[in-house]
C-alpha positions as CSV (number, residue, x, y, z in Angstrom):
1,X,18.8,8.3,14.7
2,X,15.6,10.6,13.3
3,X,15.5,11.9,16.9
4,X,18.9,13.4,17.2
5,X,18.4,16.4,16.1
6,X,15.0,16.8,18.3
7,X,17.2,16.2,21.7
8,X,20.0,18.1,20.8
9,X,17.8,20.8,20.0
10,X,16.1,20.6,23.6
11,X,19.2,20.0,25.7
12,X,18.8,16.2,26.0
13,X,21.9,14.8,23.8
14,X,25.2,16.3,23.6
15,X,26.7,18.1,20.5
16,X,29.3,15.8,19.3
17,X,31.6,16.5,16.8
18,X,31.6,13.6,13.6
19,X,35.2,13.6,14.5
20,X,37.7,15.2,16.8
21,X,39.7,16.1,13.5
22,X,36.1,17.9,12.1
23,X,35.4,19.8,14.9
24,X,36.7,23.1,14.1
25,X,36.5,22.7,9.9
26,X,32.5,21.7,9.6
27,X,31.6,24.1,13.0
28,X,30.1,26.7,10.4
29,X,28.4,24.3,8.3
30,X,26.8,22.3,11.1
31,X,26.3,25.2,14.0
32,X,22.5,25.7,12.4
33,X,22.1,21.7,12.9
34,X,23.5,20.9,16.1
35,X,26.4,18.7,14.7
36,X,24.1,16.9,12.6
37,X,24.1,16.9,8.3
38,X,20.4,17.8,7.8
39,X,20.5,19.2,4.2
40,X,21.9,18.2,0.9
41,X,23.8,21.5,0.7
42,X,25.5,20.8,3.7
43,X,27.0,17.7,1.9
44,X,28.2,19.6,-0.5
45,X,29.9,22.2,1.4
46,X,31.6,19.8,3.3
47,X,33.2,18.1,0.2
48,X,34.2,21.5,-0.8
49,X,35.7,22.6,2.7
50,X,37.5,19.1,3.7
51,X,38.1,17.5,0.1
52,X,38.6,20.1,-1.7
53,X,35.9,19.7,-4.4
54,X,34.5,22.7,-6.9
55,X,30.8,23.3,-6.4
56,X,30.4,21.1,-9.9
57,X,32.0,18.5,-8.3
58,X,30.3,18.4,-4.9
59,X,26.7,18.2,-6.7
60,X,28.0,15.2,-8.6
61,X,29.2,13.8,-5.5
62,X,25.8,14.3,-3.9
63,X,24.3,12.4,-6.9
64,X,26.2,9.8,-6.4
65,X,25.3,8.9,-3.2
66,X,21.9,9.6,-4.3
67,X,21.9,6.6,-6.8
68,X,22.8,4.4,-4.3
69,X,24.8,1.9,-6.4
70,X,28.2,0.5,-4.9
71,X,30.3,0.9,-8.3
72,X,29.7,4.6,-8.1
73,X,29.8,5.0,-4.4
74,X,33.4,3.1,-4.5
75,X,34.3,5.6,-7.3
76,X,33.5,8.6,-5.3
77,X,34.6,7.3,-2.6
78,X,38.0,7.2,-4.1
79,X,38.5,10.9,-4.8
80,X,36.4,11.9,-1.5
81,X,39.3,10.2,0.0
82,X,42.0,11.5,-1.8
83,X,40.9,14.9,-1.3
84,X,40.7,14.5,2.6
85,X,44.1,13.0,3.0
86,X,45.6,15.7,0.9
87,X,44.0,18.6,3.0
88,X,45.9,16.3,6.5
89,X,42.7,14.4,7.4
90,X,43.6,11.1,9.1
91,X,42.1,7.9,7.6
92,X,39.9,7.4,10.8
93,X,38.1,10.5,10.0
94,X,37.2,10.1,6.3
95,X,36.1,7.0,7.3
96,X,33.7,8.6,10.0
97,X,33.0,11.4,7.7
98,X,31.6,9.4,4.7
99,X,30.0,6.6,7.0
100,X,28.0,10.0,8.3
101,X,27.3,11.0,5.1
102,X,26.5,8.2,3.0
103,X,22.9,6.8,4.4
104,X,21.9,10.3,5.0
105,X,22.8,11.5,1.3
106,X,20.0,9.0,-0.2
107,X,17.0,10.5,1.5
108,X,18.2,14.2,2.1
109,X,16.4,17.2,0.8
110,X,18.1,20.9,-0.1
111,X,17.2,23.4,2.7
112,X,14.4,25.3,0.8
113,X,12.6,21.6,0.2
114,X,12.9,20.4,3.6
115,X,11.9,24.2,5.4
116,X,8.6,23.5,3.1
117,X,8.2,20.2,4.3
118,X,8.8,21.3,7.9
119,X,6.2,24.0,7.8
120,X,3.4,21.3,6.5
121,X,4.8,18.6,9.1
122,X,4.1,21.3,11.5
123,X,0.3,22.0,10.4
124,X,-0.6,18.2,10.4
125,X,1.2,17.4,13.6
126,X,-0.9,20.3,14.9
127,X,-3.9,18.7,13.2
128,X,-3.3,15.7,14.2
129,X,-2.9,16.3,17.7
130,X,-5.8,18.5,18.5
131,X,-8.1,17.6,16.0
132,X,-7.1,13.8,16.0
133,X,-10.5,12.5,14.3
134,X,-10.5,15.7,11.6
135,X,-7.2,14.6,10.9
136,X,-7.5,11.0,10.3
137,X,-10.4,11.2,8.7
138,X,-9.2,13.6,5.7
139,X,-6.0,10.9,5.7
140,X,-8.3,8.2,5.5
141,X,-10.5,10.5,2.6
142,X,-6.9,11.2,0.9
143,X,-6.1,7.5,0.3
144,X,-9.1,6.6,-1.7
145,X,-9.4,3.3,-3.0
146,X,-5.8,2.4,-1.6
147,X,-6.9,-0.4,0.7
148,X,-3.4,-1.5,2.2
149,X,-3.3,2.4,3.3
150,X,-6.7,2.6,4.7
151,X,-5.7,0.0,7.1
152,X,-2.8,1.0,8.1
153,X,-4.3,4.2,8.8
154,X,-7.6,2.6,10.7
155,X,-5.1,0.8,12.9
156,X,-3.6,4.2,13.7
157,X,-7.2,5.5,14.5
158,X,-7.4,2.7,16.9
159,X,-4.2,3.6,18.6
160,X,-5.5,6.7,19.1
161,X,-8.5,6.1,21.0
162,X,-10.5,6.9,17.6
163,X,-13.7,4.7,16.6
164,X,-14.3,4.3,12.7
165,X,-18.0,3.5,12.6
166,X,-19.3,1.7,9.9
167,X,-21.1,3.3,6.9
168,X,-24.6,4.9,7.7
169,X,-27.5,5.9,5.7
170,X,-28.7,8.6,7.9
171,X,-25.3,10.1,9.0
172,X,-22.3,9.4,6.3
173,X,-21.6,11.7,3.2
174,X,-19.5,10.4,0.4
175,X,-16.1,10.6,1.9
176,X,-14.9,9.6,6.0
177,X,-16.2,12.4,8.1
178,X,-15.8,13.2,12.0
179,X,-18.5,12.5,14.5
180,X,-17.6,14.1,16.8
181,X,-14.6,11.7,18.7
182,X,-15.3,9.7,16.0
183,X,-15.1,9.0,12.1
184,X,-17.9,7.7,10.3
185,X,-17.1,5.7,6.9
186,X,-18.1,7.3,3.9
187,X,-20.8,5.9,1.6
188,X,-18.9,6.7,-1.5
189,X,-15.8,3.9,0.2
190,X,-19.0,0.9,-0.3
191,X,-18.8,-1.4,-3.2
192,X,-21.4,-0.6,-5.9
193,X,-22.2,2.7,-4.7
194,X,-21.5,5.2,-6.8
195,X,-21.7,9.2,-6.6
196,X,-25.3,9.5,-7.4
197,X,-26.4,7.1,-5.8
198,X,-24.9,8.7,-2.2
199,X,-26.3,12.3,-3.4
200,X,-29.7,10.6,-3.6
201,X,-29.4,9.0,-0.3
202,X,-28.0,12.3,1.3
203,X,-31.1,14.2,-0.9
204,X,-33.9,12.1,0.5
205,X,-32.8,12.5,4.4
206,X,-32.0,16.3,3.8
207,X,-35.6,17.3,2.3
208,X,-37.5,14.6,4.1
209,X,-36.5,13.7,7.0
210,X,-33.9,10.9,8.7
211,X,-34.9,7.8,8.1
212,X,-36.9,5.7,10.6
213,X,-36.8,2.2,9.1
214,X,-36.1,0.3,5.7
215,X,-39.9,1.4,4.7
216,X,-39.0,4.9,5.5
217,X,-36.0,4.9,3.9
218,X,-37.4,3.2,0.2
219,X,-39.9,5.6,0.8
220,X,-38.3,9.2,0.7
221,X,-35.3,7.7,-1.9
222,X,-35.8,8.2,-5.6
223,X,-35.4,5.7,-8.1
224,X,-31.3,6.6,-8.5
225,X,-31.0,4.8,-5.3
226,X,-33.7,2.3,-5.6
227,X,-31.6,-0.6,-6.5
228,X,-30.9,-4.2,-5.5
229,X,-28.0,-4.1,-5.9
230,X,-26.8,-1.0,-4.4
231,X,-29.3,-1.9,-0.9
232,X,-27.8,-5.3,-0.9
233,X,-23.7,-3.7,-0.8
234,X,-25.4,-1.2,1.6
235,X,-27.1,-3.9,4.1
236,X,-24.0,-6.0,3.7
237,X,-21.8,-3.1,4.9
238,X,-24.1,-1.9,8.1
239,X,-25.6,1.2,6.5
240,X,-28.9,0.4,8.2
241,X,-27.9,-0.9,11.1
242,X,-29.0,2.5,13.3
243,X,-32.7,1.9,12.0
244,X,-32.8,-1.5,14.5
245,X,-33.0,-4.2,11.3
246,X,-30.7,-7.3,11.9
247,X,-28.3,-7.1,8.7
248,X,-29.6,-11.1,7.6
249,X,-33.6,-10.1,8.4
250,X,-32.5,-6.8,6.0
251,X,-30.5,-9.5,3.4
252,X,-33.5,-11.7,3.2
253,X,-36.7,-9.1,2.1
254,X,-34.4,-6.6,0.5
255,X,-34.8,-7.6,-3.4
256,X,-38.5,-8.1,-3.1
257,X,-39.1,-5.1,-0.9
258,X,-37.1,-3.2,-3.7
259,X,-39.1,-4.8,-6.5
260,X,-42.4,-3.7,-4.2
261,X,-41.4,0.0,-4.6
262,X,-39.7,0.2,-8.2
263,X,-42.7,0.5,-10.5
264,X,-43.9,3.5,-8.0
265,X,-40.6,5.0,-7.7
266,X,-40.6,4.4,-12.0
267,X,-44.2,6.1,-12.2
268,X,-42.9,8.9,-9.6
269,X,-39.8,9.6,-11.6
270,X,-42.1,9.9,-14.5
271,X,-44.8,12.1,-13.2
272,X,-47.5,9.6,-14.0
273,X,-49.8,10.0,-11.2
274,X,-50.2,13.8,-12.2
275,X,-50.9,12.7,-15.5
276,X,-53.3,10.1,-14.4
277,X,-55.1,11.3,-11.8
278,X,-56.4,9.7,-8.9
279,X,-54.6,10.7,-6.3
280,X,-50.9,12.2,-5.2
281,X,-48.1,9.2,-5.4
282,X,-47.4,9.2,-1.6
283,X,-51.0,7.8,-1.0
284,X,-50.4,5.3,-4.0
285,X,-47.3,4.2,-2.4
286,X,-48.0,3.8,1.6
287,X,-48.7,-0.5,1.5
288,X,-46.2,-1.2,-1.2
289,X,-43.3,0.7,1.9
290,X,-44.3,-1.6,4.7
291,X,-41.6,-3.9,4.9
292,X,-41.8,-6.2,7.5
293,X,-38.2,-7.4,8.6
294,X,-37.3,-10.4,10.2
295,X,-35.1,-10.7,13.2
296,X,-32.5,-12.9,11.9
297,X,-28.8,-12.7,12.5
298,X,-25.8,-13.4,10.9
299,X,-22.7,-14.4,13.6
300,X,-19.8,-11.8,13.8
301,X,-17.6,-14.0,12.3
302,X,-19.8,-13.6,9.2
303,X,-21.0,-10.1,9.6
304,X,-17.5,-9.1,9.4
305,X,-16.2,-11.1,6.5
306,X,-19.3,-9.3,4.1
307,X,-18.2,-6.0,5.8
308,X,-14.3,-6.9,4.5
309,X,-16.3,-7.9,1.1
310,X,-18.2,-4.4,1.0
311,X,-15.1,-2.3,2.6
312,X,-12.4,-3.5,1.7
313,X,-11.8,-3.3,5.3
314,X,-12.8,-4.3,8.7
315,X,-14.3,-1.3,10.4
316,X,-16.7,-2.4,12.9
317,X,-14.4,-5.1,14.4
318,X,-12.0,-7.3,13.3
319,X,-11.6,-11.5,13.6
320,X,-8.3,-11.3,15.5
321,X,-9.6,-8.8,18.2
322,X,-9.0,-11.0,21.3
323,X,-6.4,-13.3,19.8
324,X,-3.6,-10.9,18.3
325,X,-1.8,-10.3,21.6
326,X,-1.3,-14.3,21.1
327,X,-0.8,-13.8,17.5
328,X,2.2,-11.5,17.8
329,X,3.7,-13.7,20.0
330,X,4.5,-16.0,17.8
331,X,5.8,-14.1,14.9
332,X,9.2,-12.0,14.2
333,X,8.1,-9.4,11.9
334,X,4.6,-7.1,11.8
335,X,3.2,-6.6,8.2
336,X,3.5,-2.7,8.4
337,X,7.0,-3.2,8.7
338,X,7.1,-5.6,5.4
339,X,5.0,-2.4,3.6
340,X,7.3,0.4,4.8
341,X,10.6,-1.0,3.7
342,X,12.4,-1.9,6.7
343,X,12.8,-5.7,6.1
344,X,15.6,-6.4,3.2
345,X,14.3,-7.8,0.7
346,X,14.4,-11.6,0.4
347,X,14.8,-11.8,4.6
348,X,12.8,-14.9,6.1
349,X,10.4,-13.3,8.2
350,X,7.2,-15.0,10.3
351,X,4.1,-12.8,10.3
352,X,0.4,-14.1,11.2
353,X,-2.7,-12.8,10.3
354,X,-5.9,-14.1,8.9
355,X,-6.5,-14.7,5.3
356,X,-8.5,-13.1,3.0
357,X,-9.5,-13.0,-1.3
358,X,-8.1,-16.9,-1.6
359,X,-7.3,-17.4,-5.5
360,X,-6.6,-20.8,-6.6
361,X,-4.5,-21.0,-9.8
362,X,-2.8,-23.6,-12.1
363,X,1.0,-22.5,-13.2
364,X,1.7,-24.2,-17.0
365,X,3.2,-27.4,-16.1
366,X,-0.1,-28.1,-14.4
367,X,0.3,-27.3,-10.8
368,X,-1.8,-25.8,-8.4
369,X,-0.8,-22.9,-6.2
370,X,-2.4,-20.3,-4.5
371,X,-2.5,-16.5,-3.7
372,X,-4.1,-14.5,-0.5
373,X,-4.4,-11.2,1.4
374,X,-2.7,-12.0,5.2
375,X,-4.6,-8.9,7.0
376,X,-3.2,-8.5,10.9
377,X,-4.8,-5.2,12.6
378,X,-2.3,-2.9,11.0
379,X,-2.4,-4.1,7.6
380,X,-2.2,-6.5,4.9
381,X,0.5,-8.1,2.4
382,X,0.2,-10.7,-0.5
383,X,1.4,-13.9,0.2
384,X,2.1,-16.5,-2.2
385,X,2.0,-20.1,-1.8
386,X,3.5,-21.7,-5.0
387,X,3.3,-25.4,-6.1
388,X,5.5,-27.0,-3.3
389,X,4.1,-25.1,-0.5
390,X,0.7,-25.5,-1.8
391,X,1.2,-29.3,-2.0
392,X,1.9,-29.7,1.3
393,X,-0.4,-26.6,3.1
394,X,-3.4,-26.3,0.4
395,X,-6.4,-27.7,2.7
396,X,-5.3,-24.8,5.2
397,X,-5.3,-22.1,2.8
398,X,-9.1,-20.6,2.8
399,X,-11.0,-17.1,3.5
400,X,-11.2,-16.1,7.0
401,X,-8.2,-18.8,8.5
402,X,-6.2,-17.1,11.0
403,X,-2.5,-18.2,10.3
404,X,0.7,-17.8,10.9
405,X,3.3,-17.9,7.9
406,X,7.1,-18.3,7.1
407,X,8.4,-17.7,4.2
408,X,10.6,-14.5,2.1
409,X,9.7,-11.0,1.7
410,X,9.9,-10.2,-1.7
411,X,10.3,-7.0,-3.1
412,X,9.6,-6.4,-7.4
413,X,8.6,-3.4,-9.1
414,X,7.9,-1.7,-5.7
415,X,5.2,-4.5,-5.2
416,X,5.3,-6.1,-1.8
417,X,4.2,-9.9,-1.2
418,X,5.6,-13.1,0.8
419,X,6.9,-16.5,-1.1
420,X,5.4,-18.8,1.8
421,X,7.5,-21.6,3.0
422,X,5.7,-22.6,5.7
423,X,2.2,-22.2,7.0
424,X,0.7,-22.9,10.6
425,X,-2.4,-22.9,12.3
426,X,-2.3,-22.0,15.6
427,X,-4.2,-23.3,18.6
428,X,-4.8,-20.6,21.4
429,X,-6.4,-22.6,23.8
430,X,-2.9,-24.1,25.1
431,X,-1.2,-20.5,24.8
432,X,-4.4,-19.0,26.6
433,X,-4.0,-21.7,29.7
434,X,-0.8,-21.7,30.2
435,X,-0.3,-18.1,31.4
436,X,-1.4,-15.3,33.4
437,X,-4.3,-12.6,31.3
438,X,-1.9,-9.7,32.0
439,X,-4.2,-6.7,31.7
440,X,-2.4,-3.1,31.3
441,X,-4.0,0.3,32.1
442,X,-2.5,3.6,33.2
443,X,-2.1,4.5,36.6
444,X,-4.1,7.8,36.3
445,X,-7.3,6.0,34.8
446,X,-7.3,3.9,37.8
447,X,-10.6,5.0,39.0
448,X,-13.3,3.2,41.4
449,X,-15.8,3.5,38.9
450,X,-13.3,1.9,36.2
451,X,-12.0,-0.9,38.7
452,X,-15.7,-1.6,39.6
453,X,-16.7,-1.6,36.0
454,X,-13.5,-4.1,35.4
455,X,-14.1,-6.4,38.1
456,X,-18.2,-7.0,36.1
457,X,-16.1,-8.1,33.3
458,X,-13.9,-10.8,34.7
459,X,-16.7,-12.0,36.8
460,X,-18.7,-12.6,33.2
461,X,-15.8,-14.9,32.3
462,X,-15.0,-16.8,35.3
463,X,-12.3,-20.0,34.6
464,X,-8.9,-21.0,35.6
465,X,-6.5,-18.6,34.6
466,X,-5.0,-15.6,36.7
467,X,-5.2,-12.0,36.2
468,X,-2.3,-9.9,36.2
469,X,-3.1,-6.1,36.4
470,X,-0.3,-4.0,35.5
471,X,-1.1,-0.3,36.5
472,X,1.3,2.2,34.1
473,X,3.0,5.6,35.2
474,X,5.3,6.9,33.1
475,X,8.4,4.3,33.0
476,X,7.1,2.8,36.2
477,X,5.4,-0.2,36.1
478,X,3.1,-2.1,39.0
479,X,2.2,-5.8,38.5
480,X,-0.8,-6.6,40.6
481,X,-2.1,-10.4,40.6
482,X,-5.9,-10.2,41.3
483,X,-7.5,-12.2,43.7
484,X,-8.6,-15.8,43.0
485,X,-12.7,-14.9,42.7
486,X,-11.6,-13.2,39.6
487,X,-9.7,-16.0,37.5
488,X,-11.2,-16.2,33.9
489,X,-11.5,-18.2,30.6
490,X,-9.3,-16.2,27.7
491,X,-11.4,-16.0,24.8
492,X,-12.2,-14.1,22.0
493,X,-15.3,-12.6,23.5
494,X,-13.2,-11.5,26.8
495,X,-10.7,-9.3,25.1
496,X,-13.4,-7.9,23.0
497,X,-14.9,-7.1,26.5
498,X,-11.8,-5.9,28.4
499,X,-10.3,-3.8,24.6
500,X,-14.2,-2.1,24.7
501,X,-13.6,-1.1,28.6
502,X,-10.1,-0.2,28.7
503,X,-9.2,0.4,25.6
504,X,-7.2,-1.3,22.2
505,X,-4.0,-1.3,23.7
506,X,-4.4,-2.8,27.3
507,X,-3.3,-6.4,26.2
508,X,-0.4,-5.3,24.7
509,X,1.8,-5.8,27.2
């Protein structure tokens, strides 16, 4: 295991030998290691001590196992073997020898590589635990346009107690930057904003002032920025959501409020009013800047799917917050596992999500089939659906569907996706009834204030089903069942409630 070498290295696992027979021979080549094969050159020592190889012949040995292909490997093998039994090695130990060596041979680096490595996993560990939003937020920078990355990443940030805000006019620069405890989203990671266009927003707040409102904020801009289609992307994706406008009441008067200030911001940009006369352009402008915005409202549900559309992401919630406890009961695989290589390709796997980027094609005999994006909190995969799955689950393939789906995890040209076999819709209300809310939280946040402030939440959900309250120490674990006054109704809005109180991961257990 990867955390061998940590315990033996602090007293917690015991230095064993590969083999009673290897004890004494390798005890110079592994002493540095703790009885473990950490580098390459360690490999190749060995096959010079125990099989007595040349150095030539050790490095192609340690190639060999690098390619990974069982027709070599056999070969090798063979005179790995040979050489062993003709220096008095028993079969049971070149067995236990090469089974050692082989899976570690693929991914092993030589000594100088991985003491370089080390040093700069030491740095960002370092980072990463004491400067846990910095950190995230120059991983999150590093990935760029990478979305599957991003969200892996975001769902680390959660795990860590770390808010990603959404984009903001009056506080993001072009890239993810801390906020303190937190990371705001970069304007540079919206859709149809381009570099200029964020130095011109950062330009106007820096000279004149933070923006107060929409009016403000088309006031102090310059014409680089003064675009419908740019303020659209940027309503869409809650950029203006700290001046108090309702995203839809911002949607509604945005094109004509930009067409009301263009042919100043034009005249500006020209220097007609000095030319003119008659008076300095910010008088000329005052009426055509007061935009009256309406109140109106999109629902989350919506909200967050233009936010997906904008981002490429959910940032300021997600769809299955509230649900994905009861989501990941019902499946055998998580997507980050799918991305990361530790499912063998072709394995039947069940994963559930919600769907996203629906495209509808026809293959050349005629038949409709369907691709999508099945997002789950820690990330997303392609799934297919092709003509005979289609057939019999198309009505139930659309943007926004939460899901669950069977099917293989197919690995070509180091692109990921699912061949669906099977595709379900689940229905939480029966999974929701049916059992205790079992709500987790650690024994030392266990505060009167936080029990109070826990109690106002269940009491704004009353229903039928019991509360199980499982306070954490360490390994210990303590199952309280709440009294009866404090029964609720599981739903989405609940969990939202009880994730925002005691954090993402209390309703993971």
């Amino acid at each position: 295991a990867h955390t061998d070498y940590a315990k033996r290295k602090n007293g917690l696992q015991e230095i064993k030998p590969i083999h009673p027979e290897l004890e004494e021979p390798l005890r110079d080549i592994l002493s540095e290691t703790y009885g473990l094969i950490v580098y390459q050159e360690q490999i190749m020592h060995i096959a010079q001590k125990v099989a007595g190889y040349s150095l030539g012949q050790a490095d192609l040995l340690r190639r060999a196992m690098g390619k990974k292909k069982k027709e070599i490997l056999d070969e090798a093998y063979g005179g790995f073997a040979d050489g062993m039994k003709q220096n008095g090695f028993s079969q049971a130990a070149i067995t236990a020898l090469w089974d050692t060596v082989l899976p570690f041979a693929g991914y092993a680096f030589n000594k100088s590589h991985a003491a370089g490595y080390g040093l700069v996993s030491f740095w960002t560990a370092y980072l990463k635990a004491n400067y846990p939003a910095e950190y995230m937020a120059g991983l999150l920078t590093s990935v760029g346009d990478d979305k599957d990355k991003a969200a892996v990443y975001l769902a680390d940030c959660r795990r860590l107690g770390i808010t990603v805000l959404p984009p903001d006019v009056n506080e993001s620069v072009h890239n993810f930057a801390s906020v303190g405890k937190d990371i705001r989203y970069g304007l540079g990671g919206v859709r149809n904003v381009g570099a200029n266009v964020v130095q011109s927003i950062i330009a106007g707040r820096t000279d004149k002032g933070k923006y107060t409102d929409f009016s403000d904020y088309l006031s102090k801009i310059d014409i680089t920025a003064c675009n419908k289609r740019v303020t659209e992307s940027l309503v869409k994706a809650g950029a203006f959501d700290s001046l108090g406008h309702a995203r839809k009441g911002l949607f509604l008067v945005h094109a004509d409020a930009v067409d009301s200030v263009l042919g100043t911001k034009k005249a500006e940009a020209m220097g007609q009013f000095d030319l003119f006369g008659g008076g300095d352009a910010g008088d000329a402008g005052d009426a055509a800047f007061t935009i009256k915005v309406p109140d109106d409202e999109w629902d989350d549900k919506h909200k967050l799917a233009l936010e997906r559309e904008m981002l490429g992401l959910y940032v300021s919630g997600h769809p299955l917050n509230g649900v994905a406890h009861l989501l990941n009961a019902q499946v055998d695989t998580q997507i980050p596992a799918i991305l990361e290589g530790a499912v063998a390709n072709d394995s039947q796997v069940r994963i559930g999500g919600i769907l996203a980027g629906v495209v509808r094609r026809v293959n050349k005999q005629g038949l409709p089939w369907a691709s999508a994006q099945l997002e789950d909190l820690n990330g997303s995969v392609t799934v297919n659906f092709f003509p005979k799955t289609y057939a019999v689950f198309g009505a139930d393939i659309m943007d926004d569907a939460i899901v669950l789906v069977s099917g293989k995890a197919r690995v070509e040209d180091e692109r990921v996706s699912i061949f669906a076999s099977d595709l379900v819709v689940p229905d939480f209300s029966n999974a929701q009834a049916d059992r205790p809310l079992a709500v987790s939280l650690p024994t030392r946040q266990c505060t009167p204030e936080k029990v109070s402030a826990l109690k106002q939440v269940l009491a704004h959900h009353p229903g039928t089903s019991q509360v199980h309250l499982r306070l954490i120490s360490g390994d210990r674990i303590t199952t309280l069942e709440l009294d009866q006054t404090l029964r609720v109704t599981p739903s989405s809005a609940l969990m939202g409630d009880l994730k925002a109180l005691l954090g993402p991961g209390c309703l993971g257990g």
